[in-house]
C-alpha positions as CSV (number, residue, x, y, z in Angstrom):
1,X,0.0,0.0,0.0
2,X,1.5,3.9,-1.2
3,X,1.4,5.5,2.2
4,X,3.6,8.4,1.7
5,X,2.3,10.6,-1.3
6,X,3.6,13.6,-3.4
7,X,0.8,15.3,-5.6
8,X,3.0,17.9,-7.9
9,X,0.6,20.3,-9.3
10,X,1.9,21.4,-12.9
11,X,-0.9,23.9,-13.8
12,X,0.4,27.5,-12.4
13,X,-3.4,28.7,-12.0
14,X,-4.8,28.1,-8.5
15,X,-8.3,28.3,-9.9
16,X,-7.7,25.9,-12.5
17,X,-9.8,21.9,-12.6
18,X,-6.4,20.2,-12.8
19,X,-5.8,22.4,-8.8
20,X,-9.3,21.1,-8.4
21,X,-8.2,17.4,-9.3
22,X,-5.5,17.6,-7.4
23,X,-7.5,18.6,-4.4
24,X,-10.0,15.3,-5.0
25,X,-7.4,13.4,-5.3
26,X,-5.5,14.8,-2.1
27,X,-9.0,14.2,-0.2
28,X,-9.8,10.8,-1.2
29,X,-6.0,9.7,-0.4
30,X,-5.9,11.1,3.2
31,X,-9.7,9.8,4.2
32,X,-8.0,6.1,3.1
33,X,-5.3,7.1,5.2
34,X,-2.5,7.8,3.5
35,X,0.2,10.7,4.3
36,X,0.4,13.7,1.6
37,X,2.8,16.3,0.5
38,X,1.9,18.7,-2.0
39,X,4.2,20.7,-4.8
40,X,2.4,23.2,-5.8
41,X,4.2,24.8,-8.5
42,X,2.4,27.8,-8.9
43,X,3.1,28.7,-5.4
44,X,6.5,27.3,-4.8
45,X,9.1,29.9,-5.7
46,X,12.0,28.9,-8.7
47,X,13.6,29.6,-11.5
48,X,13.0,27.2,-13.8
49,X,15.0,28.0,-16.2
50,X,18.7,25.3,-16.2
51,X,20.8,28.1,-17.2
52,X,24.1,26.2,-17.7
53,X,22.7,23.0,-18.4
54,X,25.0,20.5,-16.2
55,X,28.0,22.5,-17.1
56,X,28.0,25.3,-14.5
57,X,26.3,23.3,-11.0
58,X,22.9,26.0,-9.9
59,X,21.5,26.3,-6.5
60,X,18.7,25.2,-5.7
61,X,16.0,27.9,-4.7
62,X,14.6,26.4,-1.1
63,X,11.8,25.3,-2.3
64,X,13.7,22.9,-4.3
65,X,15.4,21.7,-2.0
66,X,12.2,20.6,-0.1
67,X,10.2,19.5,-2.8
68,X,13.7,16.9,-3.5
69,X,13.5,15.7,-0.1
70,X,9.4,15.0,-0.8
71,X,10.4,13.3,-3.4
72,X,12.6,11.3,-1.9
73,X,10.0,10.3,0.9
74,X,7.3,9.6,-1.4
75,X,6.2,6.1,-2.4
76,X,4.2,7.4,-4.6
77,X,3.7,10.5,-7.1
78,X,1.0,11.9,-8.9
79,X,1.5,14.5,-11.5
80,X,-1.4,16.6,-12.2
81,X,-1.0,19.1,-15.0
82,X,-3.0,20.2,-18.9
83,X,-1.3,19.1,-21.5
84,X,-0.5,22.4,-23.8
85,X,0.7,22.4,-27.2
86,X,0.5,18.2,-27.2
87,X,3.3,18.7,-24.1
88,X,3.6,19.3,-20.6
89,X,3.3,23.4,-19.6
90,X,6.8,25.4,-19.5
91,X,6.6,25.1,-15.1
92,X,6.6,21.5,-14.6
93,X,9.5,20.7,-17.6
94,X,11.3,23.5,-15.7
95,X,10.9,21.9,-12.5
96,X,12.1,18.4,-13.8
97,X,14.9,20.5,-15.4
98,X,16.1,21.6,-12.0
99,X,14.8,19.0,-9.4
100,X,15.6,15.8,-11.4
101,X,19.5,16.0,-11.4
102,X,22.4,13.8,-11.7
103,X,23.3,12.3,-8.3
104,X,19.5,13.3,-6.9
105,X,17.5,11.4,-9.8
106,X,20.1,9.6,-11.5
107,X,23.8,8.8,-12.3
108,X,26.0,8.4,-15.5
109,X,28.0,5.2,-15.6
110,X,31.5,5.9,-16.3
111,X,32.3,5.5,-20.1
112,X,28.8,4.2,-20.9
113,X,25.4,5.6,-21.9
114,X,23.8,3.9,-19.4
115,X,22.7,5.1,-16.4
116,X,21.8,4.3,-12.8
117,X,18.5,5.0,-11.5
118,X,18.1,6.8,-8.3
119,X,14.6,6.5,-8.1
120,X,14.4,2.9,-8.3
121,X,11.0,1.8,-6.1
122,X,8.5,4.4,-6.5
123,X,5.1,4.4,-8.7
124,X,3.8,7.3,-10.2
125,X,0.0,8.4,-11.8
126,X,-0.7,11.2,-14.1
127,X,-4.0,13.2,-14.1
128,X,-4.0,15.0,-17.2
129,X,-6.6,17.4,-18.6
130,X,-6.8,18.5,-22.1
131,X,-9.2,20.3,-24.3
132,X,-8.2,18.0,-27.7
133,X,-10.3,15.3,-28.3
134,X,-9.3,11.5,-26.8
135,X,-9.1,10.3,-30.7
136,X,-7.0,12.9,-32.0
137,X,-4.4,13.0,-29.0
138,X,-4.4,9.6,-29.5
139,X,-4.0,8.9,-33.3
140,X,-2.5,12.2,-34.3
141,X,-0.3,13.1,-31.7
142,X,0.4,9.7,-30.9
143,X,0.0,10.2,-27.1
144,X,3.5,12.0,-27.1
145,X,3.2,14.0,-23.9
146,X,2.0,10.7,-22.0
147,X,5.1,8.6,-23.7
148,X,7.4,11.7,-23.0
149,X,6.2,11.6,-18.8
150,X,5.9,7.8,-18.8
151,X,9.2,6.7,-20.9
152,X,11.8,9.6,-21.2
153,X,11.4,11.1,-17.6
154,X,9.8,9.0,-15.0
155,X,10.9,5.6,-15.9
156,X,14.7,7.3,-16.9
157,X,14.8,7.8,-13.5
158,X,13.7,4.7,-12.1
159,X,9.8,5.2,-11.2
160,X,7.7,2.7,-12.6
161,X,4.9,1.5,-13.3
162,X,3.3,4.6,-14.2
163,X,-0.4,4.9,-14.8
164,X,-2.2,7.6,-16.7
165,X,-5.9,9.2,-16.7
166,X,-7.1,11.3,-19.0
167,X,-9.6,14.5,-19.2
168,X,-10.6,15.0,-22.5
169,X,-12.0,18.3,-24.1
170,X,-12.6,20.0,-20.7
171,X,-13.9,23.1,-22.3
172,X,-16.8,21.5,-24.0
173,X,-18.1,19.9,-20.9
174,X,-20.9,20.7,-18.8
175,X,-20.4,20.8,-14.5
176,X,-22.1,17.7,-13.8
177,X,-19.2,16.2,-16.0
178,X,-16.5,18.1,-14.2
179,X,-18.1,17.0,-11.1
180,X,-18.6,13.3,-11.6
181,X,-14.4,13.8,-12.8
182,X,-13.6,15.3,-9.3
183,X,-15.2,11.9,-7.6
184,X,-13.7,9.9,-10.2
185,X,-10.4,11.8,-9.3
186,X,-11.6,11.2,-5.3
187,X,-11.8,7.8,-5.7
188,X,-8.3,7.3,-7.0
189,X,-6.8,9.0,-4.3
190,X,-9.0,6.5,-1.8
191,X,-7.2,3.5,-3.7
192,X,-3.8,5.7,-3.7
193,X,-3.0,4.4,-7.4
């Protein structure tokens, strides 16, 4: 059972039905009894910007430095964020950019392009909210956001298996949608998957 769980907030609108997900979510997961931590990125304070890359080593702000260690205590993390432009929005690739680092999230093998895995143990679920339709994100876009969260980020690092939920065409829905996607959203966070 995922006792200790991170909910990472990538939309930087407080007002926004991925914050409101993220809330559901929270709520069902502490009623089952689980412990939470949330990132909530448009309230933590960073620059998210890599400016040297892994050339030049950058601070971390604070609040990166705490939202490491919740990663690190986690068992579990769950990504909420809208996928813009068929991708993730500029604040949560800029805070992979500067929390997920060599010797925190993973390690280069000497003379190889392999890597080690610093993550190694922990699960992870995306909530994502879109406005495109389920068909075309799926045949058009190939799903590209979810295989660039799933593959090239969280499994790099060693979380796995990751598991994904989908809001399709937000926009266009009425509130007693929205609503029955908040319990829906509720009642993950009571399983804590």
């Amino acid at each position: 059972m995922k006792n200790n769980i991170a909910v990472i907030i990538g939309h930087p609108n407080p007002d926004s039905f991925c914050n409101a997900l993220a809330q559901a979510y929270t709520k069902g997961a502490r009623s089952s009894g689980a412990e939470i931590r949330v990132i909530d990125l448009g309230k933590i304070h960073f620059d998210p910007n890599l400016k040297y890359g892994y050339h030049k080593r950058t601070e971390l702000e604070p609040d990166l430095v705490a939202a490491q260690e919740t990663i690190k205590w986690a068992d579990h993390l769950v990504f909420v964020y809208p996928n813009w432009w068929g991708s993730m929005p500029a604040i949560l690739k800029g805070f992979f950019d500067r929390v997920l680092l060599p010797g925190f999230a993973f390690k280069s093998k000497p003379n190889s392009l392999l890597t080690t895995k610093l993550l190694k143990g922990k699960t992870a679920r995306l909530i994502v909210t879109m406005d495109t339709p389920r068909w075309y994100y799926h045949l058009f876009l190939n799903k590209a956001n979810h295989l660039i969260m799933k593959r090239n980020v969280l499994y790099y690092i060693g979380i796995k298996p990751v598991k994904i939920i989908e809001f399709n065409m937000v926009k266009f829905k009425k509130k007693e949608v929205l609503e029955g996607w908040l319990r829906k959203a509720e009642a993950l966070g009571v399983k804590r998957g």
